[in-house]
PDB file of N, CA, C, O and CB in Angstrom:
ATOM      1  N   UNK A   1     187.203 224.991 111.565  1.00  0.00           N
ATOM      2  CA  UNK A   1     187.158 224.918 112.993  1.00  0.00           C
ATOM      3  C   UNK A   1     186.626 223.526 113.370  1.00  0.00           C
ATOM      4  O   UNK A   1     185.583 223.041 112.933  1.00  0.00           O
ATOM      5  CB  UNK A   1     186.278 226.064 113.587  1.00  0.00           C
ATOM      6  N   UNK A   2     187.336 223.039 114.096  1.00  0.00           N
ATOM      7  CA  UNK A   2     186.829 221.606 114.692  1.00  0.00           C
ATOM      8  C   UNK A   2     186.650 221.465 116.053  1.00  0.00           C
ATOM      9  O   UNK A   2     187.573 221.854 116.770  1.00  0.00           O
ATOM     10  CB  UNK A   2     187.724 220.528 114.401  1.00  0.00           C
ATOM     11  N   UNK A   3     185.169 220.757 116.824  1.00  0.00           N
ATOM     12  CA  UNK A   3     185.002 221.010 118.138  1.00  0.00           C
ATOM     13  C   UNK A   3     185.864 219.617 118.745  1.00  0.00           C
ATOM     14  O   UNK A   3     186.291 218.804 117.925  1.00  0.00           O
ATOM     15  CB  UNK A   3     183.286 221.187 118.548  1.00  0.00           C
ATOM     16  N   UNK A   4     186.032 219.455 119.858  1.00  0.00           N
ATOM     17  CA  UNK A   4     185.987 218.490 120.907  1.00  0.00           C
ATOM     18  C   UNK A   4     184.679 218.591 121.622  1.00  0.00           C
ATOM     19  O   UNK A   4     184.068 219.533 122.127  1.00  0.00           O
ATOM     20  CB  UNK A   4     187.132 218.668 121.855  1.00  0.00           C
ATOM     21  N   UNK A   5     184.369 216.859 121.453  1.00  0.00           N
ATOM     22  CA  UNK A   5     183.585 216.135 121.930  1.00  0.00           C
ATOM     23  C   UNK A   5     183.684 216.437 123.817  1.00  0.00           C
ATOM     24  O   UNK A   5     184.685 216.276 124.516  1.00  0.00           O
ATOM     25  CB  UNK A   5     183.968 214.670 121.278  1.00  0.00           C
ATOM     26  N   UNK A   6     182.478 216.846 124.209  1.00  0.00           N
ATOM     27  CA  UNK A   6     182.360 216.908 125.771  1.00  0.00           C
ATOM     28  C   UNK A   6     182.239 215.615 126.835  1.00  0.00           C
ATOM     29  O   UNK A   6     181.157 215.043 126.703  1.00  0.00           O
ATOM     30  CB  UNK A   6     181.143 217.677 125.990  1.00  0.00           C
ATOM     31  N   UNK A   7     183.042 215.070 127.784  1.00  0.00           N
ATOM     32  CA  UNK A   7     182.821 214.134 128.170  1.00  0.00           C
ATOM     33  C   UNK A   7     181.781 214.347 129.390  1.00  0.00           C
ATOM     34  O   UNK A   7     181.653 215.232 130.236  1.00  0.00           O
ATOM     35  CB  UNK A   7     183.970 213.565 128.323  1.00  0.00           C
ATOM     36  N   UNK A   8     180.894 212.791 129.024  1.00  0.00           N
ATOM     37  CA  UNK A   8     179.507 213.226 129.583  1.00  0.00           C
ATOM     38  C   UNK A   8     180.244 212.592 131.045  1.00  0.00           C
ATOM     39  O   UNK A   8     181.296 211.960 131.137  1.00  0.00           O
ATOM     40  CB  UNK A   8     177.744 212.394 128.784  1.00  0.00           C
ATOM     41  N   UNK A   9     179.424 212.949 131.974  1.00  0.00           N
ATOM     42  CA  UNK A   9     180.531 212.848 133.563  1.00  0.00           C
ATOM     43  C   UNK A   9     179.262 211.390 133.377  1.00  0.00           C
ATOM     44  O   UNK A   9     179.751 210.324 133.001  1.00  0.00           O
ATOM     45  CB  UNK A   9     180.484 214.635 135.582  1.00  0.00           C
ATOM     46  N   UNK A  10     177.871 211.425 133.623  1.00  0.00           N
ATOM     47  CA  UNK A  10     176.749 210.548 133.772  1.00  0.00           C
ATOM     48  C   UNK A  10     177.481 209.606 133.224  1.00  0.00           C
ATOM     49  O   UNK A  10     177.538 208.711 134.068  1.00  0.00           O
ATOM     50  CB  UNK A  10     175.354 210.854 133.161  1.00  0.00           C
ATOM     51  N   UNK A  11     178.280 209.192 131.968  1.00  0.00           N
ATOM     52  CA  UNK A  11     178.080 208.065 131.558  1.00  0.00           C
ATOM     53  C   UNK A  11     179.413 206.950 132.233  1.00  0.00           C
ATOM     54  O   UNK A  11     179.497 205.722 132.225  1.00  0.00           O
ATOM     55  CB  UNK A  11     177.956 208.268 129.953  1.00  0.00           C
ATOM     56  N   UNK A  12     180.242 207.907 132.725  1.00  0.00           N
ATOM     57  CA  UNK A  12     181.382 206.995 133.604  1.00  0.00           C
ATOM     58  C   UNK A  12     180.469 206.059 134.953  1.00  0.00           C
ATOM     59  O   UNK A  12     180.899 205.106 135.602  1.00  0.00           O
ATOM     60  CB  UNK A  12     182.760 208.347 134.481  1.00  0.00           C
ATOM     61  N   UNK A  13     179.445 206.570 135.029  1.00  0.00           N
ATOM     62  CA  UNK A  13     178.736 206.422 136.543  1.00  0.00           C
ATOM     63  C   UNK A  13     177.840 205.074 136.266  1.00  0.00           C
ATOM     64  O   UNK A  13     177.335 204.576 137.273  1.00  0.00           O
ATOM     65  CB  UNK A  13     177.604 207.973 137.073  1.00  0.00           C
ATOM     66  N   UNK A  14     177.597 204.450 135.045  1.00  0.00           N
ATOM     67  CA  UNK A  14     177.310 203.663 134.798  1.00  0.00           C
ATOM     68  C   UNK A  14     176.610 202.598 135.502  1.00  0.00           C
ATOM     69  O   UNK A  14     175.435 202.294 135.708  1.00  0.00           O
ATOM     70  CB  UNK A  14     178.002 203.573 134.420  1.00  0.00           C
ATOM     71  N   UNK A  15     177.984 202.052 135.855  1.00  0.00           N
ATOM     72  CA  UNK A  15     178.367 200.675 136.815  1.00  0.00           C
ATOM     73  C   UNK A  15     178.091 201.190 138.117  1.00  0.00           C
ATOM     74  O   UNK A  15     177.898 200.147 138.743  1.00  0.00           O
ATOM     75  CB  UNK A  15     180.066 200.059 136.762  1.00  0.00           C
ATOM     76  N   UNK A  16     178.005 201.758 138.609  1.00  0.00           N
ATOM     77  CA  UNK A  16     177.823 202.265 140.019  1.00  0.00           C
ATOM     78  C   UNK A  16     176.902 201.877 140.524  1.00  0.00           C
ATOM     79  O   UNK A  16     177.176 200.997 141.339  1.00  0.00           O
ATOM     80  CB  UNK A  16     177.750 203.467 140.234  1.00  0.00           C
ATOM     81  N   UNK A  17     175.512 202.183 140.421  1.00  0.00           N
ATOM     82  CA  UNK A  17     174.250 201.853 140.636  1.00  0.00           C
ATOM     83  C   UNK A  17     174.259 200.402 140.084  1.00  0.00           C
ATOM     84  O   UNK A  17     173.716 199.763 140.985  1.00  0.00           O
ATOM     85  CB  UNK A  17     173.240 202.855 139.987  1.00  0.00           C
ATOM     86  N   UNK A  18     174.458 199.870 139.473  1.00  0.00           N
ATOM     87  CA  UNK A  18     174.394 198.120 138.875  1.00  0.00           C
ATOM     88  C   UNK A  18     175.040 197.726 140.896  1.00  0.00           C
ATOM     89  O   UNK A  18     174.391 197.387 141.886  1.00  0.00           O
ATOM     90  CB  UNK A  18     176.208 197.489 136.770  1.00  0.00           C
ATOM     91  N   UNK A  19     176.500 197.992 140.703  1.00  0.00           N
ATOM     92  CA  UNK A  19     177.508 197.059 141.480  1.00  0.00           C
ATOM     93  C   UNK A  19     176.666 197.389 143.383  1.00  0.00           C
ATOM     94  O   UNK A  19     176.866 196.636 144.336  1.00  0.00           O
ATOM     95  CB  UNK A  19     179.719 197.851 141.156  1.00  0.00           C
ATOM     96  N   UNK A  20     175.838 198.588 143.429  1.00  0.00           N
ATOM     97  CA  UNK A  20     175.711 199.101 144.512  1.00  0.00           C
ATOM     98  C   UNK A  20     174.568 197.933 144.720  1.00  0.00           C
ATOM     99  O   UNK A  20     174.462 197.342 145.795  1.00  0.00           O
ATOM    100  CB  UNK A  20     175.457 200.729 144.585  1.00  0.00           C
ATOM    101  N   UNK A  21     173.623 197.627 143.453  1.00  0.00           N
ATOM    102  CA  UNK A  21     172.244 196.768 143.633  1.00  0.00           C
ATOM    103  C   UNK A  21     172.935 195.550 144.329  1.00  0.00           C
ATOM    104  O   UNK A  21     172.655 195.114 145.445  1.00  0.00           O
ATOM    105  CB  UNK A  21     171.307 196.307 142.035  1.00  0.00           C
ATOM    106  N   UNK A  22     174.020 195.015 143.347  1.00  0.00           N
ATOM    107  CA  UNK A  22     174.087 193.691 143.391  1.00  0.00           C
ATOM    108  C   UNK A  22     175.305 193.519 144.974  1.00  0.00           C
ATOM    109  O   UNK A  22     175.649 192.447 145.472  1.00  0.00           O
ATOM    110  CB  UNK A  22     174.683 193.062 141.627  1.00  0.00           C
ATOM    111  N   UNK A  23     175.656 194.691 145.368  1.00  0.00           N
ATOM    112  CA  UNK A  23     176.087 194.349 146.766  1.00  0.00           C
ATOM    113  C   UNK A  23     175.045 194.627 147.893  1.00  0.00           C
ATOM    114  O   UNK A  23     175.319 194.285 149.043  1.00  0.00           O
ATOM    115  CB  UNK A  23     177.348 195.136 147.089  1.00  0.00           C
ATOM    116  N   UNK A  24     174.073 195.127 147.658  1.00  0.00           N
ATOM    117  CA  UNK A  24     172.714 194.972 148.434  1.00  0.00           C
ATOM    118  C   UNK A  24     172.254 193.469 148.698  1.00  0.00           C
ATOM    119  O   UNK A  24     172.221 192.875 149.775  1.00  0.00           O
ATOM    120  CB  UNK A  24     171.536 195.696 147.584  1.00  0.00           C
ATOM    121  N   UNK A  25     171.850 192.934 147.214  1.00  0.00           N
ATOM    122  CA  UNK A  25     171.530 191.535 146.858  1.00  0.00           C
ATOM    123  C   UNK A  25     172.439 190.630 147.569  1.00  0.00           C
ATOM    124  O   UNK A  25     171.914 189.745 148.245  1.00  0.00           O
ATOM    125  CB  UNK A  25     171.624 191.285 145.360  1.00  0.00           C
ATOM    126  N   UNK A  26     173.707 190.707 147.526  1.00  0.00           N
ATOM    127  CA  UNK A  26     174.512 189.612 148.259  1.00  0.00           C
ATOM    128  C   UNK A  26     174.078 189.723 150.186  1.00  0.00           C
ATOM    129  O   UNK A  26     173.905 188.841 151.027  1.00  0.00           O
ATOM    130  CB  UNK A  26     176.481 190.019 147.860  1.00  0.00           C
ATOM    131  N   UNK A  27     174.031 191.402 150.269  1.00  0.00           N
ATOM    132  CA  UNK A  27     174.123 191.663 152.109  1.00  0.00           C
ATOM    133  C   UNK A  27     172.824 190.864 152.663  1.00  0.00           C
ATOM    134  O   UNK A  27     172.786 190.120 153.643  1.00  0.00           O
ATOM    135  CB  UNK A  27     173.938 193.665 152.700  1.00  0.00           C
ATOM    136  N   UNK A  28     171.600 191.268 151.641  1.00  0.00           N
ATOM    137  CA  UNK A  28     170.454 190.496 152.188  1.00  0.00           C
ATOM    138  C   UNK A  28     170.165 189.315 152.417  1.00  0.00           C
ATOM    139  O   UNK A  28     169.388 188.941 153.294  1.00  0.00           O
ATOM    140  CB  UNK A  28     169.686 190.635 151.716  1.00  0.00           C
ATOM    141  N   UNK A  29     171.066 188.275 151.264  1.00  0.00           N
ATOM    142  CA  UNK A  29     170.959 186.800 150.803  1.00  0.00           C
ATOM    143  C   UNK A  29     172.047 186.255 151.769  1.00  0.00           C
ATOM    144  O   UNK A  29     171.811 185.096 152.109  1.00  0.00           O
ATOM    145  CB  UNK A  29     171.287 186.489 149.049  1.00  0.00           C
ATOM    146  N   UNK A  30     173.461 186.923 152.433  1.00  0.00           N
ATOM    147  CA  UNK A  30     174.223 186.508 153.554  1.00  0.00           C
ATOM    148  C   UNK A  30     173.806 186.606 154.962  1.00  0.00           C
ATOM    149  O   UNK A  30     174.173 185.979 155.956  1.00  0.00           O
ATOM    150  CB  UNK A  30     175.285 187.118 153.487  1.00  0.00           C
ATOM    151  N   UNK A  31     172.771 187.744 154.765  1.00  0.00           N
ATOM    152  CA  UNK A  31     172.305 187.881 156.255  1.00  0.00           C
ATOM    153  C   UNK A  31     171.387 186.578 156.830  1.00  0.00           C
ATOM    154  O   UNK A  31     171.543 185.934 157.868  1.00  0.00           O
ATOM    155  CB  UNK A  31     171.360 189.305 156.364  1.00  0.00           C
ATOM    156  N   UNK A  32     170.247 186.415 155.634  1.00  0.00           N
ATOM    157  CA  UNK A  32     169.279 185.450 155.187  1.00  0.00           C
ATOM    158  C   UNK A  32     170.048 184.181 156.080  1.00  0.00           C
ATOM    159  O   UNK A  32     169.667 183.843 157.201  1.00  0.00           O
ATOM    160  CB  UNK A  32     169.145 185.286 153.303  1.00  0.00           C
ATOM    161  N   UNK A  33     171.316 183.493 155.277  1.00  0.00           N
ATOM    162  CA  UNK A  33     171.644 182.198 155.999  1.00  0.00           C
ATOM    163  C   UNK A  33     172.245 182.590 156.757  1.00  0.00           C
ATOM    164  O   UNK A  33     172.405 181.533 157.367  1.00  0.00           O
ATOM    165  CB  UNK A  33     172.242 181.141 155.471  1.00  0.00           C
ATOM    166  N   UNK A  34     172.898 183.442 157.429  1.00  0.00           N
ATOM    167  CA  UNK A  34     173.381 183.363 158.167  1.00  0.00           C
ATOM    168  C   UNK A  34     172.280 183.369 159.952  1.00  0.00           C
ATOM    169  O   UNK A  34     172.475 182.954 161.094  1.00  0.00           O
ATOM    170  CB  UNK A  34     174.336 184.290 157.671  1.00  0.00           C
ATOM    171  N   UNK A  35     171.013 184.195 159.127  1.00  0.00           N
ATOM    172  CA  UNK A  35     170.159 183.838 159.948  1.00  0.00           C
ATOM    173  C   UNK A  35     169.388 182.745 160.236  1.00  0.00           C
ATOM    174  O   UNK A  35     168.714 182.708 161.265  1.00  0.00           O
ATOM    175  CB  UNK A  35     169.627 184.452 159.876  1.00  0.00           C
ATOM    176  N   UNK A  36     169.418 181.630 159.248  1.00  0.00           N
ATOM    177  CA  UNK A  36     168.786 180.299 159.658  1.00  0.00           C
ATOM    178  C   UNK A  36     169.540 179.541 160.504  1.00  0.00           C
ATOM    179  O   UNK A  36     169.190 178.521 161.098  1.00  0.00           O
ATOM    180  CB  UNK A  36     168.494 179.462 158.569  1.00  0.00           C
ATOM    181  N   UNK A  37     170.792 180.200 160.531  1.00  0.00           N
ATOM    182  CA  UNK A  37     171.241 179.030 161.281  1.00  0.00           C
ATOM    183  C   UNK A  37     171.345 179.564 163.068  1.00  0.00           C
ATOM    184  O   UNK A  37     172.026 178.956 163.894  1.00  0.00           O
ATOM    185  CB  UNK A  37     172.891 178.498 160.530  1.00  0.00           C
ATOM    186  N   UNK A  38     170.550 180.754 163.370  1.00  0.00           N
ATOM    187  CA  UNK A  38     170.330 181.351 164.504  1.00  0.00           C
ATOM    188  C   UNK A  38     168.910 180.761 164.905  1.00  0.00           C
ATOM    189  O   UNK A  38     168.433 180.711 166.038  1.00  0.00           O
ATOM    190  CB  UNK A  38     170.444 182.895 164.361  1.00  0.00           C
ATOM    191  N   UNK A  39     168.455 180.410 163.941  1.00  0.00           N
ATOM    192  CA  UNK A  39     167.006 180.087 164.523  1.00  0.00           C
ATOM    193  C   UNK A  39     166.693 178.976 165.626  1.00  0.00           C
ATOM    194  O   UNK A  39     165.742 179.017 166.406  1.00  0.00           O
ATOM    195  CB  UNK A  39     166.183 179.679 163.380  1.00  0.00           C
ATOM    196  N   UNK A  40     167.712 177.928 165.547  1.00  0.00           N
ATOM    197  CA  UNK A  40     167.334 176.783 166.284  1.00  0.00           C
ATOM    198  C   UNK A  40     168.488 177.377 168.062  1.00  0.00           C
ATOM    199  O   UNK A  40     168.293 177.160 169.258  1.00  0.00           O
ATOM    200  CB  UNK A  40     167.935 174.925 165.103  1.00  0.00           C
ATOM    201  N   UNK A  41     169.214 177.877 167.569  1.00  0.00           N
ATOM    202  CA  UNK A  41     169.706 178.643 168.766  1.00  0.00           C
ATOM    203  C   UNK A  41     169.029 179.686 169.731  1.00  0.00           C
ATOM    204  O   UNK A  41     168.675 179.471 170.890  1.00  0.00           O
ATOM    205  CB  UNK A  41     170.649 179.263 168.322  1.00  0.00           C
ATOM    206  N   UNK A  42     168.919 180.882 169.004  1.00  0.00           N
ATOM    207  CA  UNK A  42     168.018 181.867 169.563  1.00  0.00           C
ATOM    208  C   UNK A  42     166.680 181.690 169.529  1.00  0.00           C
ATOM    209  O   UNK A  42     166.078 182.160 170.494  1.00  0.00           O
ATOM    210  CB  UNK A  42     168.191 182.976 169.038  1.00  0.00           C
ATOM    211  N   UNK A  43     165.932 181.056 168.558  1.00  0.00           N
ATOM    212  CA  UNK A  43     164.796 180.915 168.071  1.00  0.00           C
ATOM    213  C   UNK A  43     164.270 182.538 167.746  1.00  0.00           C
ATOM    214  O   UNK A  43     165.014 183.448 168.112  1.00  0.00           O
ATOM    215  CB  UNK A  43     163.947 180.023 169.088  1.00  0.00           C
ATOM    216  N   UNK A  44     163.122 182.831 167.131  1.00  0.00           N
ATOM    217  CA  UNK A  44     162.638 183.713 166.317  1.00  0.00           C
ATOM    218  C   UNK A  44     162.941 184.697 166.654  1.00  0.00           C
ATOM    219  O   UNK A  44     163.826 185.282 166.029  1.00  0.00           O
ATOM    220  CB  UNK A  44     161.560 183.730 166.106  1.00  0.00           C
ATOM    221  N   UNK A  45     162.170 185.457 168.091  1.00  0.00           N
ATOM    222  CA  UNK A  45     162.432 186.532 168.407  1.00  0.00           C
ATOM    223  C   UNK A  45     164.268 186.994 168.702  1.00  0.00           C
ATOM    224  O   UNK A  45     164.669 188.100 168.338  1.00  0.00           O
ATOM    225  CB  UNK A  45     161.489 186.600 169.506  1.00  0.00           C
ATOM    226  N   UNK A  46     164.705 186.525 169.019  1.00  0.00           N
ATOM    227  CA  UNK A  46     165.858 186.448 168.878  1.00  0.00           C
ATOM    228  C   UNK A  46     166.851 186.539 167.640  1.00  0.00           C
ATOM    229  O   UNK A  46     167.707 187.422 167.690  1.00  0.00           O
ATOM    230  CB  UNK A  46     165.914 185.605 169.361  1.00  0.00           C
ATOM    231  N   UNK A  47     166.823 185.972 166.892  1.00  0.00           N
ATOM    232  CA  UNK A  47     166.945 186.244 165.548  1.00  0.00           C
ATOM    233  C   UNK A  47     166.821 187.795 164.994  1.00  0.00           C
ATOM    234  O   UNK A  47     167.770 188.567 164.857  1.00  0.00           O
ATOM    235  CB  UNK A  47     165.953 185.423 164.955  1.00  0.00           C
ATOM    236  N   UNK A  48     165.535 188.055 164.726  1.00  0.00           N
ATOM    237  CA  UNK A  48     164.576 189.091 164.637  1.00  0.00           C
ATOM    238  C   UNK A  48     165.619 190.222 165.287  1.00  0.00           C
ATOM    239  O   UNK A  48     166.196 191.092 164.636  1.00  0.00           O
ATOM    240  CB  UNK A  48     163.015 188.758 165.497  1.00  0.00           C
ATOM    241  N   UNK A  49     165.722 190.008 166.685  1.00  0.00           N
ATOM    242  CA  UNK A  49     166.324 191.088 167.423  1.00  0.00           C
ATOM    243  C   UNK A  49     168.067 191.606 166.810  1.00  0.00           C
ATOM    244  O   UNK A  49     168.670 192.659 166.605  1.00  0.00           O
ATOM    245  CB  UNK A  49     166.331 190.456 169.088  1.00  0.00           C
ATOM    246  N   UNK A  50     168.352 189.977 166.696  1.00  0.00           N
ATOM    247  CA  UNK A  50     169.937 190.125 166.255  1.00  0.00           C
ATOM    248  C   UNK A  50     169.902 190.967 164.945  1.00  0.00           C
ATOM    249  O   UNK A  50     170.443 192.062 165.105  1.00  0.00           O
ATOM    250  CB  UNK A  50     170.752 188.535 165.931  1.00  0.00           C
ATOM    251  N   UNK A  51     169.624 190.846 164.234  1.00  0.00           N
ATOM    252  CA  UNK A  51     169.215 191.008 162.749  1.00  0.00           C
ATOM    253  C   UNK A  51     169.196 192.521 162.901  1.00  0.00           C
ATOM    254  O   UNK A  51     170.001 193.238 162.307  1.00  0.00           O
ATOM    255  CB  UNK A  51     167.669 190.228 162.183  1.00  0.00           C
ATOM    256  N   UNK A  52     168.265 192.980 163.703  1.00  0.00           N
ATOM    257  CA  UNK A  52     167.551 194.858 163.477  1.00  0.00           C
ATOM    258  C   UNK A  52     168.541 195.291 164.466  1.00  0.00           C
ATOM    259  O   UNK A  52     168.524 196.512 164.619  1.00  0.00           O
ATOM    260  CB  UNK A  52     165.471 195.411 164.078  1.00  0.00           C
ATOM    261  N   UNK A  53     169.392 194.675 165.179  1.00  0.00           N
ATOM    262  CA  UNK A  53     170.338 195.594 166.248  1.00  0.00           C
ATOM    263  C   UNK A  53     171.641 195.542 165.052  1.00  0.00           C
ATOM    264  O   UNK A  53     172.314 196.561 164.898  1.00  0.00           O
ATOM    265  CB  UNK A  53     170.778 194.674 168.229  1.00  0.00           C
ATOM    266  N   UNK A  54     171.928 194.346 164.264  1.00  0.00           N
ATOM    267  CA  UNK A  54     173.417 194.287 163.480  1.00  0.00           C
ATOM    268  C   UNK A  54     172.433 195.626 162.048  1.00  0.00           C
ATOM    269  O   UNK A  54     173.120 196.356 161.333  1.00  0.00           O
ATOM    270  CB  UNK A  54     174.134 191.838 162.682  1.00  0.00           C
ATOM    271  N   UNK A  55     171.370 195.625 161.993  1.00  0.00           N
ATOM    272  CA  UNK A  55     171.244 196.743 161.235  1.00  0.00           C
ATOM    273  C   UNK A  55     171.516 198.601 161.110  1.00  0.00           C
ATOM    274  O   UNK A  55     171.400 199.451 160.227  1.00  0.00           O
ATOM    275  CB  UNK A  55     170.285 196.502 161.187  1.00  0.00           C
ATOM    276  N   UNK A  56     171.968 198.562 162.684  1.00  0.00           N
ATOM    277  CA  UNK A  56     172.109 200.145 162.788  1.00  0.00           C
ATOM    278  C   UNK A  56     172.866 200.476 162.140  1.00  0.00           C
ATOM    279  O   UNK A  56     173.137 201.675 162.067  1.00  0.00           O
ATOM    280  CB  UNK A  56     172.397 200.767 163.871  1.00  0.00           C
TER     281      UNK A  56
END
């Protein structure tokens, strides 16, 4: 009698959590410049505001 090997579902899922970090990492680091260059426009509070309203 010979078994088959069970495929583990966890190990396809791998990459998931990696690719989810590193598209976090990019959203924060694009928001970042994209916010310096609001600063001399809006200046701080402004910024600040843009930033937590494009966050909903």
């Amino acid at each position: 009698m010979t078994s088959t090997p069970i495929a583990n579902p966890q190990a396809q899922l791998g990459a998931l959590p990696v690719l989810g970090l590193l598209g976090a990492i990019l959203s924060v680091q694009v928001g970042a410049a994209f916010a310096k260059g609001l600063f001399p426009v809006l200046g701080a509070d402004g910024t600040t505001m843009l930033r937590l309203l494009s966050a909903r």
